[in-house]
LOPAFI-328943 format. One record per atom (N, C-alpha, C, CB): residue number from 1; atom name; z, x, y. Coordinates in Angstrom, 1 decimal, m for minus. Atoms other than C-alpha are relative to their C-alpha. Glycine has a CB too. Layout:
BEGIN
  pos  site       z       x       y
  NUM    CA       Z       X       Y
...
***
This chain:
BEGIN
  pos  site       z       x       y
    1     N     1.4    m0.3     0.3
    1    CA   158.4   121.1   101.3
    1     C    m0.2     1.5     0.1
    1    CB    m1.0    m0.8     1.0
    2     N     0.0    m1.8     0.1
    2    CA   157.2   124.6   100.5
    2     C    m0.9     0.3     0.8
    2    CB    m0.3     0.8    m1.5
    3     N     0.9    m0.1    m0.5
    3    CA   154.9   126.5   102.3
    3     C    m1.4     0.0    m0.1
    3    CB     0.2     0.6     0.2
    4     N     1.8     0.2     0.5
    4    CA   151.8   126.2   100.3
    4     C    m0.2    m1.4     0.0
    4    CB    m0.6     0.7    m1.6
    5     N    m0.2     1.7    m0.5
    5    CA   152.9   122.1   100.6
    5     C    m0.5    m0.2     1.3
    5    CB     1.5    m0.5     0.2
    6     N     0.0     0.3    m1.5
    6    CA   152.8   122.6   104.2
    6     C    m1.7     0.3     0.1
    6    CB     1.2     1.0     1.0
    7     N     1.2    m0.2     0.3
    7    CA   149.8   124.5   104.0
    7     C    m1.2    m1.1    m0.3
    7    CB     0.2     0.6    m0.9
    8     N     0.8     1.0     0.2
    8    CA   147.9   122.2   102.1
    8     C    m0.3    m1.3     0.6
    8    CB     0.1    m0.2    m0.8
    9     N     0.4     1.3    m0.8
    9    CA   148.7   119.3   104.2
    9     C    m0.8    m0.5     1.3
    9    CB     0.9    m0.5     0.2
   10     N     0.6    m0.6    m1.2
   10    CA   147.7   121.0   107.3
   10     C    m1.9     0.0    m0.3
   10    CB     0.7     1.7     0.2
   11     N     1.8    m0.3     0.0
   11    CA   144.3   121.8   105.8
   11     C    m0.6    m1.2    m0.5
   11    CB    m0.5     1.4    m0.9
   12     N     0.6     1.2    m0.1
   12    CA   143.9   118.1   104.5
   12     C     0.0    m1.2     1.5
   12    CB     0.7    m0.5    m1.2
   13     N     0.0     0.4    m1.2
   13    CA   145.0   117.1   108.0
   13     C    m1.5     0.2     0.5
   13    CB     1.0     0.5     0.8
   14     N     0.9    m0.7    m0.5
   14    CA   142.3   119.1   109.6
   14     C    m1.5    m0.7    m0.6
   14    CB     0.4     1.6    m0.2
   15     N     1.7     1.0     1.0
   15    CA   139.3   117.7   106.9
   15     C     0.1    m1.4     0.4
   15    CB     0.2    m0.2    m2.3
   16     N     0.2     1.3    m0.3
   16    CA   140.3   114.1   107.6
   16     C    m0.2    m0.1     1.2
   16    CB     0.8    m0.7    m0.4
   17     N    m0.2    m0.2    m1.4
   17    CA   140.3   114.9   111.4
   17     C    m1.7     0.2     0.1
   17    CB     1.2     1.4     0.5
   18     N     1.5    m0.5    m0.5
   18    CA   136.9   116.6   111.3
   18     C    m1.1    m0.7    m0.6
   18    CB    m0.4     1.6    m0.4
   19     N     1.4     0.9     0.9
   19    CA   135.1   114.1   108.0
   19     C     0.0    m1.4     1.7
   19    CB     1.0    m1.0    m2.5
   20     N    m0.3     1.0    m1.3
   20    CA   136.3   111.1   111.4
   20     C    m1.0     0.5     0.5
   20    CB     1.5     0.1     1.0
   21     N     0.8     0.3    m1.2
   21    CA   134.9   112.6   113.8
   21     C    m1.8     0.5    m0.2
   21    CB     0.9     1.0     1.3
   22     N     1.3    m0.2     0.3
   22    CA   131.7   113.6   112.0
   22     C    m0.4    m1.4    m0.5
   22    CB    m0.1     1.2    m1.0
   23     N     0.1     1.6     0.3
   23    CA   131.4   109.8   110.7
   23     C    m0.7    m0.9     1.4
   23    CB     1.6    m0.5    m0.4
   24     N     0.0     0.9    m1.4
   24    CA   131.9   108.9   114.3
   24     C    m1.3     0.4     0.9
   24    CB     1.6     0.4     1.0
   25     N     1.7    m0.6    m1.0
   25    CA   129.1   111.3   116.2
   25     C    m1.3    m0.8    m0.6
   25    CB    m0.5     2.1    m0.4
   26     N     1.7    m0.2     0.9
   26    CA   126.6   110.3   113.2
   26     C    m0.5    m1.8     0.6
   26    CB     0.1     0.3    m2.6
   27     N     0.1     1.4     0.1
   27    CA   127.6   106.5   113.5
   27     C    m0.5    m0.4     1.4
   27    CB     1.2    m0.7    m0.4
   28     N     0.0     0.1    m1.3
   28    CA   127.5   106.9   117.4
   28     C    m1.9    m0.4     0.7
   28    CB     0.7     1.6     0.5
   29     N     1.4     0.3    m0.5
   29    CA   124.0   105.3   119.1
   29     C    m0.5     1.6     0.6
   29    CB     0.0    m1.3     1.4
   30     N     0.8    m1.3    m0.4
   30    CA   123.3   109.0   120.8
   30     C    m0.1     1.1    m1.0
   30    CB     0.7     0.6     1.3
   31     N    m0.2    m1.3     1.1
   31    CA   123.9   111.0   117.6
   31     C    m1.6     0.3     0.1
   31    CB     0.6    m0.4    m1.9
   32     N     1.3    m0.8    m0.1
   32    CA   120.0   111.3   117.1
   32     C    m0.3     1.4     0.9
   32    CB    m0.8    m0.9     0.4
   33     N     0.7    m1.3    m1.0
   33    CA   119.2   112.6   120.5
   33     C     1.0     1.2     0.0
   33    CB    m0.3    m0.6     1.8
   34     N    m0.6    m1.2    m0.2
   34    CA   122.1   114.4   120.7
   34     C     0.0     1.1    m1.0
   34    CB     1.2    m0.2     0.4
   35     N     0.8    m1.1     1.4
   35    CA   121.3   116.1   117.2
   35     C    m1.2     0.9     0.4
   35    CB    m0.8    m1.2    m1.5
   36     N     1.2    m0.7    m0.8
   36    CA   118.4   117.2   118.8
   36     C     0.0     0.8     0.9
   36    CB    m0.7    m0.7     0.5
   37     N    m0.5    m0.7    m1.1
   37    CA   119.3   118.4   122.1
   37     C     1.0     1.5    m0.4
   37    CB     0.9    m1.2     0.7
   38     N    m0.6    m1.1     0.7
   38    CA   121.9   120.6   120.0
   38     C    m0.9     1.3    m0.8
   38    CB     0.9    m0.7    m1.0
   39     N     0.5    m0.9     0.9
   39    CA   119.8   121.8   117.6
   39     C    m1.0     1.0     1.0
   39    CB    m0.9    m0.8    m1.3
   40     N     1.0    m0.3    m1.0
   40    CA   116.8   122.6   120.5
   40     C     0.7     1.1     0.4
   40    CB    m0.3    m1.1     1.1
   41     N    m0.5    m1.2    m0.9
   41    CA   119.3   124.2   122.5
   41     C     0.5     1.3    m1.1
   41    CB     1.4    m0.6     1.2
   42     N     0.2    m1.1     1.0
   42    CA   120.1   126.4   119.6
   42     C    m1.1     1.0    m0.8
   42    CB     0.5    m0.6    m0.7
   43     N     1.4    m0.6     0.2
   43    CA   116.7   127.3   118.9
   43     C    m0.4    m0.3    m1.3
   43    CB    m0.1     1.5     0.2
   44     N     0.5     0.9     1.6
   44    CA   116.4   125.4   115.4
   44     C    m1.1    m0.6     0.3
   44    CB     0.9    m1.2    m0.6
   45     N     1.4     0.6     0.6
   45    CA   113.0   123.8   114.4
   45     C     0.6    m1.3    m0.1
   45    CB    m0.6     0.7    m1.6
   46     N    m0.1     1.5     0.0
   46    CA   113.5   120.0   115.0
   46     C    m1.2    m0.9     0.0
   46    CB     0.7    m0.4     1.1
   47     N     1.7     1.4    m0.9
   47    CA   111.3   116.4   114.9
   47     C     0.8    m0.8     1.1
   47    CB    m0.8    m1.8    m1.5
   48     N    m0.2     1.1    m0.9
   48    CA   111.7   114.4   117.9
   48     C     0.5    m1.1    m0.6
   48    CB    m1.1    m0.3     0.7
   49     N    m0.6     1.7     0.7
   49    CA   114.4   111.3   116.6
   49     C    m1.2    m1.2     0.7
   49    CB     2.1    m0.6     0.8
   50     N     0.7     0.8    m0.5
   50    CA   112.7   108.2   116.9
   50     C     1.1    m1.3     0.4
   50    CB    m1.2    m0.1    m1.1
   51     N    m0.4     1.1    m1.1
   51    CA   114.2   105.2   119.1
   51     C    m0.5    m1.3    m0.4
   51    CB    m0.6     0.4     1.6
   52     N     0.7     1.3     0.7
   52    CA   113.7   101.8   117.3
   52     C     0.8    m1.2     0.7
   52    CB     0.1     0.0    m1.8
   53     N    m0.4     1.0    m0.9
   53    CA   114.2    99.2   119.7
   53     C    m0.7    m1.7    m0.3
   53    CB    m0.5     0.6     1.6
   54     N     0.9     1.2     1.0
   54    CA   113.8    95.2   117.8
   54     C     0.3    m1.2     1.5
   54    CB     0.9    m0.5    m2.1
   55     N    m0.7     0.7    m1.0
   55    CA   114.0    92.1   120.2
   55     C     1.3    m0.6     0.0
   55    CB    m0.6    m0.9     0.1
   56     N    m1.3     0.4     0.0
   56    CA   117.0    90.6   121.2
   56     C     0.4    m1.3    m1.1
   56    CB     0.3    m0.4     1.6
   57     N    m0.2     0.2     0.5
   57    CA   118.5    88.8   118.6
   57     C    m0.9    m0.2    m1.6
   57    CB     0.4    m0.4     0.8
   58     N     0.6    m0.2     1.7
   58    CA   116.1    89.8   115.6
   58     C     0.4     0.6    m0.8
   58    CB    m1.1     0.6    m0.3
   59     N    m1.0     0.1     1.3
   59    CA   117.1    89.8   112.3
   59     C    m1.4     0.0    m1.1
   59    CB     1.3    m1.7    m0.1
   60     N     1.4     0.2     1.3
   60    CA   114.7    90.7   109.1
   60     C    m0.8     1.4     0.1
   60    CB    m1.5    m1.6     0.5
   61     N     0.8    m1.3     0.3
   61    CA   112.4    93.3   108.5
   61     C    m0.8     0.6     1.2
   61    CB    m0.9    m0.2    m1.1
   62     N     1.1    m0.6    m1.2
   62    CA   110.8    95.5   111.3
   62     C    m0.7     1.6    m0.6
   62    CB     1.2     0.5     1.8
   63     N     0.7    m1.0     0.7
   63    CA   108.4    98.0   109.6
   63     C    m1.3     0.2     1.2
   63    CB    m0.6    m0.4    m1.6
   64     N     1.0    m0.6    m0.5
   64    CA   106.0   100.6   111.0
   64     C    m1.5     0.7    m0.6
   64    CB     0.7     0.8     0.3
   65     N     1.1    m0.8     0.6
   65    CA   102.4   102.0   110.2
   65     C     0.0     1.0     1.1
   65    CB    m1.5    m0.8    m0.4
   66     N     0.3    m0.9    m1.0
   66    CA   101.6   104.8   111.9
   66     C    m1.8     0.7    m0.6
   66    CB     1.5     1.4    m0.1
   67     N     1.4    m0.8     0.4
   67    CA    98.0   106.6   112.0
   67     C    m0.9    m1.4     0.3
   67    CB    m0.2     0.6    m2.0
   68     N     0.9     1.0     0.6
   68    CA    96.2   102.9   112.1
   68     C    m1.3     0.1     1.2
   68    CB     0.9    m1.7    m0.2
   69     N     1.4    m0.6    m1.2
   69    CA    92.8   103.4   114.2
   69     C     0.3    m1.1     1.0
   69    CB    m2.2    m0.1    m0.8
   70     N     0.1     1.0    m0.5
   70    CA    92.8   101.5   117.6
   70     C     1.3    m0.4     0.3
   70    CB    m0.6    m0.7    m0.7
   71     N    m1.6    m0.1    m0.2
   71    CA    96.6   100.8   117.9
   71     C     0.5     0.8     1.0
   71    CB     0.7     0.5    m1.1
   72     N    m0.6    m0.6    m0.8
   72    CA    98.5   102.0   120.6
   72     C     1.2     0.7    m0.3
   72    CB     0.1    m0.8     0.8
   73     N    m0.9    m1.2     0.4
   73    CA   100.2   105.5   120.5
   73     C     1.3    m0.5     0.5
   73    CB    m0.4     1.5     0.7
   74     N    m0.5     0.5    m0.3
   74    CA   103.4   105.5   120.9
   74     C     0.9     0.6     1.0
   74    CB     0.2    m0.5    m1.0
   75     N    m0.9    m1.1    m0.5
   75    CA   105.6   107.1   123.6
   75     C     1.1     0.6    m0.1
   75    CB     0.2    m0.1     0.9
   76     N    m1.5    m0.6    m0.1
   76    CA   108.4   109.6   124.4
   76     C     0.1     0.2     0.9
   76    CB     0.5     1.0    m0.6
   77     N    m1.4     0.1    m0.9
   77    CA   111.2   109.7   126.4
   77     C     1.2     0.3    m0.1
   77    CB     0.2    m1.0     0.4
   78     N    m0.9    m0.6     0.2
   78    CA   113.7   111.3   126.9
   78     C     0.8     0.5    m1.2
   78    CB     0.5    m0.5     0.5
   79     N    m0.8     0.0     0.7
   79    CA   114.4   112.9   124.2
   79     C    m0.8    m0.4    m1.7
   79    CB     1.1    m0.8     0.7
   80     N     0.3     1.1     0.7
   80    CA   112.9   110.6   121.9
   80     C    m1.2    m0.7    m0.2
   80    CB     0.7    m0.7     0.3
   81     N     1.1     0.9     0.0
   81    CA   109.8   108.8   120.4
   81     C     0.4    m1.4     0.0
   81    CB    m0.7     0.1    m1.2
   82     N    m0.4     0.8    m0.4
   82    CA   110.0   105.3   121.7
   82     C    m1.0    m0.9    m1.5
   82    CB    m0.1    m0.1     1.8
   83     N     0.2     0.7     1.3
   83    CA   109.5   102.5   118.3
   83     C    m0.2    m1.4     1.0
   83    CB     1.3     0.0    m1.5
   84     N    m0.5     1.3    m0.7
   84    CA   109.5    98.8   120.4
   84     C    m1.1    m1.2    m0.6
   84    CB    m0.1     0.1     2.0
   85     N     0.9     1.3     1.3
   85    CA   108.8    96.0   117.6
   85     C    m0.2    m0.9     1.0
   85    CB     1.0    m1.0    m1.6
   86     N     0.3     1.7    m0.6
   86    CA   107.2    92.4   118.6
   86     C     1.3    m0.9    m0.7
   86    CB    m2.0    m0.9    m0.8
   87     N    m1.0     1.6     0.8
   87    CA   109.1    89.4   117.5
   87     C    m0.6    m0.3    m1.1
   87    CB     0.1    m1.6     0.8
   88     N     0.5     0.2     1.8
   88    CA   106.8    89.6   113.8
   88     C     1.2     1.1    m0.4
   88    CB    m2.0     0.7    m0.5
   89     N    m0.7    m0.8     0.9
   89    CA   108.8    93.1   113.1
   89     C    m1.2     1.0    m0.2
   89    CB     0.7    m0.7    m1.3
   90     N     1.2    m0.2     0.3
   90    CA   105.3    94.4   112.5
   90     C    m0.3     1.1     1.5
   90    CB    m0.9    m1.5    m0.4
   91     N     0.5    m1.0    m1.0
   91    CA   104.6    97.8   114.7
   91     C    m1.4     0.6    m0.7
   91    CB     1.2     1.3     0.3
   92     N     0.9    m1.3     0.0
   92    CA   101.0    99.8   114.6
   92     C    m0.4     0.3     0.6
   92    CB    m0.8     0.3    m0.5
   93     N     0.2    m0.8    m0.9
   93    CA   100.5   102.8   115.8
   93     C    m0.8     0.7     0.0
   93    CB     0.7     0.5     0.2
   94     N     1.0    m1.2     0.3
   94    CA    97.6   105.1   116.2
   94     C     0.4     1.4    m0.2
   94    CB    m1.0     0.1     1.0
   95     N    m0.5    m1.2     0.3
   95    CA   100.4   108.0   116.3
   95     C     0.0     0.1    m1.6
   95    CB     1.3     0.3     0.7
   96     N     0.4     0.4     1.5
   96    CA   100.1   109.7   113.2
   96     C     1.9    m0.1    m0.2
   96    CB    m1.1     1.4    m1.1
   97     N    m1.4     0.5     0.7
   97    CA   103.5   109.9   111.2
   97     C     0.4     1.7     0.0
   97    CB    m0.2    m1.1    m2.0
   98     N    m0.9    m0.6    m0.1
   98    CA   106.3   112.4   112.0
   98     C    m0.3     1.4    m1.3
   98    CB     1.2    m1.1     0.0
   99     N     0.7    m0.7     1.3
   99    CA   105.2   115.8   109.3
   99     C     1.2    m0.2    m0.7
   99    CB    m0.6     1.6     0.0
  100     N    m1.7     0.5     0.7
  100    CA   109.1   115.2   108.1
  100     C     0.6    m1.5    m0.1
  100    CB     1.3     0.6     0.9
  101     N    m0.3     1.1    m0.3
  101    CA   108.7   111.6   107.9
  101     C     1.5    m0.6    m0.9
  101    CB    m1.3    m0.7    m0.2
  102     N    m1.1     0.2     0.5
  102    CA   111.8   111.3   105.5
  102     C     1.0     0.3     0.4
  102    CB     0.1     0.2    m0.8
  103     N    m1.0    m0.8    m1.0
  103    CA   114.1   113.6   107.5
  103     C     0.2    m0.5     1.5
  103    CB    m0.5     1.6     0.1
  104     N     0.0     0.7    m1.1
  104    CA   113.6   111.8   110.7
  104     C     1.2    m0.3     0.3
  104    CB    m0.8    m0.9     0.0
  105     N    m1.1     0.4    m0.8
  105    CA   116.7   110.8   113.0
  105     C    m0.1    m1.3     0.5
  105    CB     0.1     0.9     1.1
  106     N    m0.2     0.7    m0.8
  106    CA   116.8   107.4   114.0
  106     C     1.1    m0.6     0.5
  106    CB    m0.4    m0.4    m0.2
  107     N    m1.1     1.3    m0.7
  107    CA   118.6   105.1   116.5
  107     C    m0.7    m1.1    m0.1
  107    CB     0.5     0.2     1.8
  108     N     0.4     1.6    m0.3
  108    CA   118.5   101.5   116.4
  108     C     0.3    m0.5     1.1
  108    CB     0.6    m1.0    m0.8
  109     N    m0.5     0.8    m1.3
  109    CA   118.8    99.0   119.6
  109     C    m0.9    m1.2    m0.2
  109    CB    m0.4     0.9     1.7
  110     N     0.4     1.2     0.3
  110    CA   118.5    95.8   120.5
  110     C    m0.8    m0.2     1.6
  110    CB     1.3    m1.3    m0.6
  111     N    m0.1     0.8    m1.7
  111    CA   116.7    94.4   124.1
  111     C     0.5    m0.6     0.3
  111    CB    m0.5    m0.5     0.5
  112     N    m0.9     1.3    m0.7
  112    CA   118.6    92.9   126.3
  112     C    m0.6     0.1     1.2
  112    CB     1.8     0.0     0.3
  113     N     0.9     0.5    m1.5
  113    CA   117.8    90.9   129.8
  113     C     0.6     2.0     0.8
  113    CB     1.1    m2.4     1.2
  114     N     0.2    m1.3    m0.9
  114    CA   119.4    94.7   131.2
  114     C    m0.6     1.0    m0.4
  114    CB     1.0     0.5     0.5
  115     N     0.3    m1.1     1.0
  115    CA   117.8    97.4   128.8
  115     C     0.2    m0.6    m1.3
  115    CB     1.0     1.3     0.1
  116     N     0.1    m0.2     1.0
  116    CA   118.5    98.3   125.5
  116     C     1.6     0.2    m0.3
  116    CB    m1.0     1.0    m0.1
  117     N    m1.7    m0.1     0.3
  117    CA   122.1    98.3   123.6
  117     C    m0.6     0.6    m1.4
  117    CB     1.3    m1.6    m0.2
  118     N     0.2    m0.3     1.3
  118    CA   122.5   100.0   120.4
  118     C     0.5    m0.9    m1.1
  118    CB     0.5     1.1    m0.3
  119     N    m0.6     0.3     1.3
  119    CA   122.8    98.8   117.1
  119     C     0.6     0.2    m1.0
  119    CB    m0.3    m0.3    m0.3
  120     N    m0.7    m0.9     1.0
  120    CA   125.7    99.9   115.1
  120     C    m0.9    m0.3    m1.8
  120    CB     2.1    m0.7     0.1
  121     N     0.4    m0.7     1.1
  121    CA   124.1   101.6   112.0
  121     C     0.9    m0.8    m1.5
  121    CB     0.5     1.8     0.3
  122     N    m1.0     0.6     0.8
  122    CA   127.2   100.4   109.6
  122     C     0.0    m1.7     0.3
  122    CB     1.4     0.9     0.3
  123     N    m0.1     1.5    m0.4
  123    CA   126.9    96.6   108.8
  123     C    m0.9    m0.8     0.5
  123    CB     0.9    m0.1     0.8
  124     N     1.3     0.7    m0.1
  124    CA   123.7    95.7   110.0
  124     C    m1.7     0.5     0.2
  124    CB     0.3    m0.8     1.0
  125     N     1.5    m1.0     0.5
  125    CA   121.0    98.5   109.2
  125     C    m0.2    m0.3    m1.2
  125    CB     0.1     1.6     0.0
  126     N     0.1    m0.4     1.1
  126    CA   119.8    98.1   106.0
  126     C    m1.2     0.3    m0.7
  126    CB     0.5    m0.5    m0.6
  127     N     1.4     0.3     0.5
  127    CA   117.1    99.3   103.4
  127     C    m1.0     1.4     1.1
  127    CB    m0.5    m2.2     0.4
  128     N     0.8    m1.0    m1.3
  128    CA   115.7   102.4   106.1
  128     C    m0.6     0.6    m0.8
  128    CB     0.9     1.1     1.1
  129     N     0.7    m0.3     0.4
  129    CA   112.7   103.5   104.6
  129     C    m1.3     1.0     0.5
  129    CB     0.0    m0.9    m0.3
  130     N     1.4    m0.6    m0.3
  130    CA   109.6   105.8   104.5
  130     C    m0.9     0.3    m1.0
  130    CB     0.1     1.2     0.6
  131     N     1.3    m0.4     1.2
  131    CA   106.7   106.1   102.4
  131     C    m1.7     0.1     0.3
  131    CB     0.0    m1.1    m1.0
  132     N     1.1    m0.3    m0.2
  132    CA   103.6   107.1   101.8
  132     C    m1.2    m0.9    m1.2
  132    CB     0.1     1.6    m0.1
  133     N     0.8     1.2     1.0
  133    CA   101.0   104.1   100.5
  133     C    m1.3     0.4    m0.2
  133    CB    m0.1    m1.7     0.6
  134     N     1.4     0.0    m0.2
  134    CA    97.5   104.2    99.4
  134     C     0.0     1.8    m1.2
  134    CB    m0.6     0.1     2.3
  135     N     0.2    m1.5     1.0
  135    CA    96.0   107.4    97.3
  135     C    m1.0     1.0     0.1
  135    CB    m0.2    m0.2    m1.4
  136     N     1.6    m0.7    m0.7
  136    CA    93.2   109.8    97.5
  136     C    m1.0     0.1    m1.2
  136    CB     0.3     1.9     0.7
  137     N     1.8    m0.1     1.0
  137    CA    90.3   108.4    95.1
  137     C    m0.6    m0.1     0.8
  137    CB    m0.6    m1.1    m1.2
  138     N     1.0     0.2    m0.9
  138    CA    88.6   108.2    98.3
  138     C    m0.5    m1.4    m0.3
  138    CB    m1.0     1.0    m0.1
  139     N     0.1     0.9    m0.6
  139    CA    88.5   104.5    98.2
  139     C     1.2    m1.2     0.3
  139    CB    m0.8    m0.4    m0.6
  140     N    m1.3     0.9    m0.1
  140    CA    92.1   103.5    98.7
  140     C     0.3     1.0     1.7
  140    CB     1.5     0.2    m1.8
  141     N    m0.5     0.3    m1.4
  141    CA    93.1   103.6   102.5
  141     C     1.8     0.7     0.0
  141    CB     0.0    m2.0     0.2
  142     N    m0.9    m0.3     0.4
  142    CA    96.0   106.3   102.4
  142     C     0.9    m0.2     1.8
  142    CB    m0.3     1.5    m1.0
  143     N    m1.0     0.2    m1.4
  143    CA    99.0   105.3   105.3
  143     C     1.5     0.1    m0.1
  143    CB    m0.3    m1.5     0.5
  144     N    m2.2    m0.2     0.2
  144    CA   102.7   106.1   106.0
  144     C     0.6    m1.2     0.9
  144    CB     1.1     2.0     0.8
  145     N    m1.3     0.8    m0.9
  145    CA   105.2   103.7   107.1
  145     C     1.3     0.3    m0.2
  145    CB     0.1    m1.4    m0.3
  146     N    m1.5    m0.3    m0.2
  146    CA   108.7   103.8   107.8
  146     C     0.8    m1.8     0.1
  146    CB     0.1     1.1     1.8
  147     N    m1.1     1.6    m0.3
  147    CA   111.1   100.4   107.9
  147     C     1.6     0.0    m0.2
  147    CB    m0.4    m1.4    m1.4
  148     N    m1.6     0.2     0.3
  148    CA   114.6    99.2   108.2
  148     C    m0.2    m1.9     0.3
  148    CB     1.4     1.1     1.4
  149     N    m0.1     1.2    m0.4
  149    CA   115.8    95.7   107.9
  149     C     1.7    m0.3     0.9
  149    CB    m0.2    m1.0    m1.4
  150     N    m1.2     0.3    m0.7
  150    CA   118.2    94.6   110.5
  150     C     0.8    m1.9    m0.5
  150    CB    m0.5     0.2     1.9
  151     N    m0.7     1.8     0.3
  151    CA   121.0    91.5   109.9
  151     C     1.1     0.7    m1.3
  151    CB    m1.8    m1.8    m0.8
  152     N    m0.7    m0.1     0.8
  152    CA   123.6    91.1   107.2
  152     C    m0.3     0.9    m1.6
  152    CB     0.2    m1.2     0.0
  153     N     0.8    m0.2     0.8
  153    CA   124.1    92.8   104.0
  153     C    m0.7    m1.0    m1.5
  153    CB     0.7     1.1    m0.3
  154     N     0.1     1.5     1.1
  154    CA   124.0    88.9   102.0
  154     C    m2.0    m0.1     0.3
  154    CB     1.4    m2.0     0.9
  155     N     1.0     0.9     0.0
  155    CA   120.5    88.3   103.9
  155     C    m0.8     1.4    m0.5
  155    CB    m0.3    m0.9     1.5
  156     N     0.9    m0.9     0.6
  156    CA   119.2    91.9   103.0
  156     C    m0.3     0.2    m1.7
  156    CB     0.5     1.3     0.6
  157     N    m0.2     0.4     1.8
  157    CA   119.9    91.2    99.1
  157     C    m0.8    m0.9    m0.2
  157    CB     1.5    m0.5    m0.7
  158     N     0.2     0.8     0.1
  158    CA   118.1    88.1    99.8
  158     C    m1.4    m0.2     0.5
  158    CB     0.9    m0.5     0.3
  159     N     1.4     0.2    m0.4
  159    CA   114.7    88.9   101.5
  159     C    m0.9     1.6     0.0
  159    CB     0.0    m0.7     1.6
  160     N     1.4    m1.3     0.3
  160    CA   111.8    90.9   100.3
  160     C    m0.6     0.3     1.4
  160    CB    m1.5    m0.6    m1.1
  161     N     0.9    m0.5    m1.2
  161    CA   109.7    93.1   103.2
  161     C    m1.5    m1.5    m0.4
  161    CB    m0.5     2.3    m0.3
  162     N     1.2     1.1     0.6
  162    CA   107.0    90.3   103.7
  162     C    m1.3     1.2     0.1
  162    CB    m0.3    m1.8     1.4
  163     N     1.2    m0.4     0.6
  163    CA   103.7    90.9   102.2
  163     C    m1.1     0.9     1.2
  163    CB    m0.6    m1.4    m0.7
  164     N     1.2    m0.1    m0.9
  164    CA   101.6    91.4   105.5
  164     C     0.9     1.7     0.9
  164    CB    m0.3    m1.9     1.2
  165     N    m0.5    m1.1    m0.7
  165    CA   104.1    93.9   106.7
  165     C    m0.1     1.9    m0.4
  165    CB     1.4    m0.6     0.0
  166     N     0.1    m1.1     0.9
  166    CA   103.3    96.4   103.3
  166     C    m1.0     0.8     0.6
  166    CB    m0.3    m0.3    m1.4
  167     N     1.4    m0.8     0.2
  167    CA    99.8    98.0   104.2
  167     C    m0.1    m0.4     1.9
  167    CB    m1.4    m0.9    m1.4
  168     N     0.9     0.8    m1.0
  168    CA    98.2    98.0   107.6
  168     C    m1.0    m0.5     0.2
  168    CB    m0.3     0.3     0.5
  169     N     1.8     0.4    m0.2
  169    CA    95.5    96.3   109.3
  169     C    m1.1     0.8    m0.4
  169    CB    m0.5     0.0     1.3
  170     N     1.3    m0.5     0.7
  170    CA    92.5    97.0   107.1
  170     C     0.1     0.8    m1.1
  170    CB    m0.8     0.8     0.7
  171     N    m0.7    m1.2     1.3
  171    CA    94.5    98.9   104.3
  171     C    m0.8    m1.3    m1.3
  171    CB     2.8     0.3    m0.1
  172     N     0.3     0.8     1.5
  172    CA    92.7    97.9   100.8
  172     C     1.7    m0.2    m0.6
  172    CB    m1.2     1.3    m1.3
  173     N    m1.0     0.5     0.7
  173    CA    95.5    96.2    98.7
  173     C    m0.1     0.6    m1.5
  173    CB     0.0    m1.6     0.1
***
């Protein structure tokens, strides 16, 4: 092998070594916060990741409104804005919505009887969404939500976000 052989294999070594372990941090349950923590301590401009915790064994769509009057804000901790769906999937919040709501960082988790576990990202995240509904003729009800559906990718090909979950409480249709 010649030296620019060697060379080159060295420096495709090194790419497949570093694309790994950049796969691995992102895929990893602490990547958010620790994305954050890094950037912070670096002195970069960050949003707080958000922490989306569904019940223990739910499966299906867990979507967010944010801004909805009356709704309970939502907290942070460590690090992190805390998300913690019911057993509908259906969160609102009176916080408003993240100003980078498409750029946002999340982690998934599931509850368990001891805490919270994560939920690997690859294989049963799908569909992670944000948007902005509603318009400004001043009689349409303008609101952002955010969603992911958790479960297979057979059952995410196979079920629409339900209807009640699109708009919030009191959003004109």
């Amino acid at each position: 092998m010649t030296s620019i052989g060697r060379l080159l294999a060295v420096i495709v070594a090194v790419a497949l070594v570093i694309g790994a372990a950049v796969f691995l941090f992102f895929q990893s349950p602490i990547a958010p916060e620790g994305l954050y923590r890094v950037q912070k301590a670096v002195g970069m401009e960050a949003t707080v990741p958000e922490r989306h915790i569904v019940p223990a064994g739910f499966q299906g769509w867990a979507v967010v409104h944010y801004g909805v009057k009356g709704a309970p804000p939502l907290r942070e901790d460590h690090d992190a804005v805390i998300l913690e769906y019911p057993s509908s999937g259906r969160l609102d919040t009176s916080t408003p919505p993240p100003a980078d709501l498409g750029l946002i960082q999340r982690g998934y988790y599931s509850r368990t009887a001891d805490g919270i576990a994560p939920i690997a990202r690859l294989g049963n995240i799908w569909g992670d969404y944000s948007q902005r509904n509603g318009g400004s003729d001043g009689n349409t009800q303008i609101s952002y939500s955010a969603g992911f559906f958790v479960g297979t990718m057979q059952d995410f090909l196979a079920t629409e976000c339900p209807v009640e979950h699109r708009r919030p409480v009191g959003a004109h249709e």
